[in-house]
Each structure stands twice: as C-alpha cells, then as structure tokens.
C-alpha positions, 0 to 999 in steps of 0.5 A, a space after each residue: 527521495 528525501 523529505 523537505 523540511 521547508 513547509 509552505 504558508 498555507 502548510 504552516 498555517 495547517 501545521 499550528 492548527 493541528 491536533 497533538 499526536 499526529 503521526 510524523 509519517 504516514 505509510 501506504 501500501 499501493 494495492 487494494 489500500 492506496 489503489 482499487 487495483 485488485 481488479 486489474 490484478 485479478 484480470 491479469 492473472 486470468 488473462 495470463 492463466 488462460 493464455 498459457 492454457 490453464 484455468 483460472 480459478 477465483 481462488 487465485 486473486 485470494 491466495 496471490 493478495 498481498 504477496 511478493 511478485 516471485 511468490 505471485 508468480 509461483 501462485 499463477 504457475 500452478 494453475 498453468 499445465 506447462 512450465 512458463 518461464 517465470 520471466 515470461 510471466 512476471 512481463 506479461 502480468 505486470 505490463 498488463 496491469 500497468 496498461 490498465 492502471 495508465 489508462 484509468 488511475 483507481 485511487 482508494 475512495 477519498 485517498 487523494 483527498 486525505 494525501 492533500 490533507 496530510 500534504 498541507 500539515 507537512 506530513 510526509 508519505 511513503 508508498 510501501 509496496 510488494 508491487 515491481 518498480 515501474 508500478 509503484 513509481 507509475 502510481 506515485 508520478 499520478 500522484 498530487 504534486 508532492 504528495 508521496 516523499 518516497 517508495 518501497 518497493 519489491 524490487 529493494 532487495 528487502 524481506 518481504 511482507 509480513 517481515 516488518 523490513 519494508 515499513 522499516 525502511 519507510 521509516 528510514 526515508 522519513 527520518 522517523 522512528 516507527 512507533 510514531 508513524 501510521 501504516 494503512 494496509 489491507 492484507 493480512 501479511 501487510 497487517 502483519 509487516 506494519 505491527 511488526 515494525 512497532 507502526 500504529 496499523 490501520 485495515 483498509 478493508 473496502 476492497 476486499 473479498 468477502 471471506 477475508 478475516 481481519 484478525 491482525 495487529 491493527 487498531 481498527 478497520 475503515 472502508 475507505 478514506 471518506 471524511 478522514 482528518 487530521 482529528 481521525 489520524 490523532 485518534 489512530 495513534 493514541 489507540 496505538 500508543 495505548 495498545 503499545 
C-alpha cells in the first residue's frame, strides 16, 4: 500500500492548525502496543504446550514477547516432551490467536482514538510486526477506514527485531527518512529495533508483565494512549531529536 497525498477538507483543516515537529509517520508495533493481544498469545502457547503434553510455565509468554514467530516456536517446543513439527505449531498457535482476535478486537487503551487523530492531520501509519501475515493484515482490515497506509510483517523476509530493518522499511513505505518518524513499542527487542533505525521510540508499557525493565533507547514510557494529541507526539519528537 502507498500513502496518498491528497488530503481531505476536514484533513487540511488539522493540518493548518498543527504544531511544528510532528512526526512525518507514525510506526506501531501490533502485539501488546497496538493490540491487548499478549493474552490471547499467552493462551495459545498454553493451549498448544498442553495439547502436545507438555507443561506450561508462565515464563514462556515472558521469554516468546516480542520475538520472531520461528524463534516463538523454538520457545514453545521446549517446553513440549516430543518433537512437533514446527509446521504443526505455528498452525495451531496462530489460527488460535486469530480466532480469538476475530471474535473480539483488543485495541490498546485510546489507540483507536489517537489513529483517528493522526488520520485527520494527514499522518500516515504503518504496523510493524513480528506477527505472520494474516494476522497483521486481520488487524489492519479492523482497523478505522484508512487509518494504517502499510505493514510489515514477519513473513517479508527481513532481519528480525532488535535489527532496525523492519522499522527501515516502514520507513520506505511512508517516503520517510527515519529520524522524523515516531515508533511506539513495548518489547525490549522492538525498543531496540526502533532506536537503531534513528526513529524517536516511545514504551508502550500498559500490558506488560510486572518484572519487565524498560532500559531501552526510547524517550518515555506511557500506559496507554488516553489523552494523547497531536501536542504530545511534538513533544515526542523534540525530546528525540534532542537525544539524537
């Protein structure tokens, strides 16, 4: 998908009333930033872990947050007696998750909200994800009409998180140089991947576990997105470019 330069009137009128240094893009990442999904996650790890007669542990969801699907299921088969055909797994743990996310979207606290926000100003947005395919494409059809421009996804063939590749080529899709794009992530290989590739990161930290440092590059860490404008995101990025 391409962004499209023609803006609206309701757009244009956002536009002209806009602070300076807004970002030209904002990046997301889909689990546990942009969706409440770590429970569906953590259930479907379980569900497969016990199906294959293994025994879950609740350091799993911890150890698999944020990581590459290949990598997720590696985690998974530890904790399983029997090899399981890696095939096997990644069916059964994603159609489960999917199921779930089509029965009830689990958008972020005020995420909707901010993606009309930034929709109106002519902002464009880009989900960057670890996540397979079909999920982030689920996610993004649920979406506000219009609000995400493009996706990344774990099945592009790029390096995985913490390289800085996937946010590069979010970066890409916009027609935008890094450093004057916003990133929002909530692991600490996404924290990693979002400072590497010169993007101002912001912590996204309202769904994770208790025990979770966040020590990365980003510039602050927020709950959720309840109350954030166009005001906020400025802020974001002039304590970016200052640490820059």
């Amino acid at each position: 998908m391409t962004f499209n330069d023609t803006l609206t009137l309701s757009q244009s009128s956002a536009v002209l009333d806009a602070p300076e240094g807004l970002p030209e893009a904002v990046f997301w990442d889909m689990d546990g930033t942009l969706i409440n999904s770590e429970v569906y996650w953590a259930a479907a790890e379980r569900h497969v872990i016990e199906l294959h007669g293994g025994t879950f542990s609740d350091e799993v969801p911890l150890r698999a947050r944020g990581q590459s699907t290949p990598r997720l299921l590696q985690i998974v088969q530890e904790y399983i007696p029997a090899h399981v055909d890696p095939d096997t797994l990644r069916s059964e743990i994603i159609g489960y998750v999917i199921d779930r996310e089509r029965e009830k979207p689990c958008w972020a606290t005020g995420a909707v909200e901010l993606l009309d926000v930034l929709s109106q100003a002519g902002i464009p947005n880009v989900i960057v994800s670890a996540s397979p395919r079909a999920m982030v494409d689920n996610m993004a059809r649920q979406a506000p009409q219009g609000a995400f421009v493009g996706y990344v996804c774990g099945e592009d063939g790029l390096p995985a998180k913490p390289d800085p590749a996937p946010y590069l080529r979010a970066a890409e899709i916009v027609g935008a140089a890094p450093a004057n794009c916003l990133v929002f992530e909530d692991s600490p290989v996404g924290l990693q991947s979002g400072g590497a590739s010169g993007a101002t990161v912001v912590a996204i930290t309202g769904f994770t576990p208790e025990g979770v440092v966040f020590d990365g590059p980003q510039v602050t860490n927020i709950k959720d997105y309840v109350g954030l404008g166009l005001d906020d995101l400025a802020n974001f990025m002039e304590l970016g470019s200052l640490e820059k």
